[in-house]
MARZAVEX-720620 format. One record per residue (C-alpha): x, y, z; residue number from 1. Coordinates in pm, 1 decimal. Each point is the difference from the previous one (the first is absolute). Example, Ala and Ser with C-alpha at 12.3 -4.5 7.8 and 13.67 -1.06 7.14 Angstrom:
X 1230.0&Y -450.0&Z 780.0&resi 1
X 137.0&Y 344.0&Z -66.0&resi 2
This chain:
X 8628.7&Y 11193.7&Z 10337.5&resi 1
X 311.5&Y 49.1&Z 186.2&resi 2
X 231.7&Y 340.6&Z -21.5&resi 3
X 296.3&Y 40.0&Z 210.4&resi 4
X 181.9&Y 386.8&Z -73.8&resi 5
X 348.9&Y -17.3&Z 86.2&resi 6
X -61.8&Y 332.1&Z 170.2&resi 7
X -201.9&Y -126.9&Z 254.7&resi 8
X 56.6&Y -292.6&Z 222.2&resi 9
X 45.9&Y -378.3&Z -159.5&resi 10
X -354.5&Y -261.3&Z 27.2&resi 11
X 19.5&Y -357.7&Z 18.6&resi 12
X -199.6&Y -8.2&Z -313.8&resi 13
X 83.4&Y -361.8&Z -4.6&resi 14
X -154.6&Y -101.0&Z 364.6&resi 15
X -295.8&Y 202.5&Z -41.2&resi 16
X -89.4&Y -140.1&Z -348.4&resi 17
X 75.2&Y -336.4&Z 143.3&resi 18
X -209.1&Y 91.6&Z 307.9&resi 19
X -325.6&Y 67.4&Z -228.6&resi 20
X 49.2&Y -314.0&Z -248.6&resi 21
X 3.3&Y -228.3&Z 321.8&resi 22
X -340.5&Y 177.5&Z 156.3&resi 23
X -147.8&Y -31.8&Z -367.2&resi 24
X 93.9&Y -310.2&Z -92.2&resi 25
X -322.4&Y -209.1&Z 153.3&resi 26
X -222.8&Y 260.2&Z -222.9&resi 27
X 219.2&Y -68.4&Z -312.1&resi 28
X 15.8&Y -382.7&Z 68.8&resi 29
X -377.9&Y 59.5&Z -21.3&resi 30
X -41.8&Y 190.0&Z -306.9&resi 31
X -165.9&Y 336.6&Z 178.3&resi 32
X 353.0&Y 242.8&Z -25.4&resi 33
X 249.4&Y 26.1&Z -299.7&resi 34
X 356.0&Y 191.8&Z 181.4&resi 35
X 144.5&Y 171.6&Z -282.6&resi 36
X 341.9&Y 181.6&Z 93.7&resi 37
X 56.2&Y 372.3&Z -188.1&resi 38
X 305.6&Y 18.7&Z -213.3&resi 39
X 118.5&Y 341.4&Z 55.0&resi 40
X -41.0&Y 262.5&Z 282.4&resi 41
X -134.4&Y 364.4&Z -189.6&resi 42
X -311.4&Y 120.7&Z -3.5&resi 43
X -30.1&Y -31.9&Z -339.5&resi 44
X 88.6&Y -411.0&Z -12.5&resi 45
X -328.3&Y -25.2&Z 284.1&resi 46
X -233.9&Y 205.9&Z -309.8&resi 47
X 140.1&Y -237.8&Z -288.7&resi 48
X -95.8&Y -309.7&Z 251.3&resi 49
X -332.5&Y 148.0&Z 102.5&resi 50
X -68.1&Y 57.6&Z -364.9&resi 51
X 116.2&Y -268.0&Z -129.1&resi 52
X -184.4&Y -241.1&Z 251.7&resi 53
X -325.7&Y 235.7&Z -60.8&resi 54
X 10.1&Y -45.8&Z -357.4&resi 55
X 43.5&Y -398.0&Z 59.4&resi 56
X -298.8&Y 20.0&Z 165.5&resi 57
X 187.7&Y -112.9&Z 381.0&resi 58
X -44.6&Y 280.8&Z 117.0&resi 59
X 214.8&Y 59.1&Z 376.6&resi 60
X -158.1&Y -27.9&Z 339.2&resi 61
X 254.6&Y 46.8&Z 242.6&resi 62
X 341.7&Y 170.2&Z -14.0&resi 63
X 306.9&Y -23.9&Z 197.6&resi 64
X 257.0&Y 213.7&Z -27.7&resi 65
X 307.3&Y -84.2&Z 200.4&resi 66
X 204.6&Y 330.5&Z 45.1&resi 67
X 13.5&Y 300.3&Z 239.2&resi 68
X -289.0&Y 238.8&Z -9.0&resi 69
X -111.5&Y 327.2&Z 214.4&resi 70
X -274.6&Y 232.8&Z 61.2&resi 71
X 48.3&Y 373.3&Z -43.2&resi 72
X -254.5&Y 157.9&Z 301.9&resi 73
X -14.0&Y 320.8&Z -181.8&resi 74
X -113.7&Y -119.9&Z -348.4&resi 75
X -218.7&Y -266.1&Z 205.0&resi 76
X 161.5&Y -293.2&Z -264.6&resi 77
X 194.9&Y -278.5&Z 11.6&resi 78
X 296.8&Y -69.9&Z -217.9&resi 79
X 251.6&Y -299.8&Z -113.8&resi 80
X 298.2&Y 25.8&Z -117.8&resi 81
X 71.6&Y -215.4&Z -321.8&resi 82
């Protein structure tokens, strides 16, 4: 999933997700990864694709989220900003 706020300061979404496809592609070549890009950037399109692969029985082992992100030292979280 990628999410670039035009508040905050501009990603090269495009080099980063060509960055992961390239270190991937040997593991898709070979059948053990499936990429699948995010349409959207809210919080609520990432539930509808967790759900939606959930239900289809996929299921998601890793995500990536391409964006900015921060950790508030008083609350002891982190945070990203779709």
């Amino acid at each position: 999933m990628a999410c670039s706020p035009t508040n905050l300061a501009e990603l090269d979404v495009d080099q980063e997700k060509r960055r992961i496809e390239e270190a991937l592609a040997p593991l898709q070549r070979d059948g053990l990864v499936t990429l699948q890009w995010l349409e959207g950037s809210t919080w609520r399109d990432l539930q509808r694709a967790l759900s939606a692969a959930e239900h289809a029985g996929a299921g998601c082992h890793i995500f990536h989220f391409i964006g900015h992100g921060d950790f508030d030292e008083l609350a002891d979280e982190g945070r990203i900003a779709f």
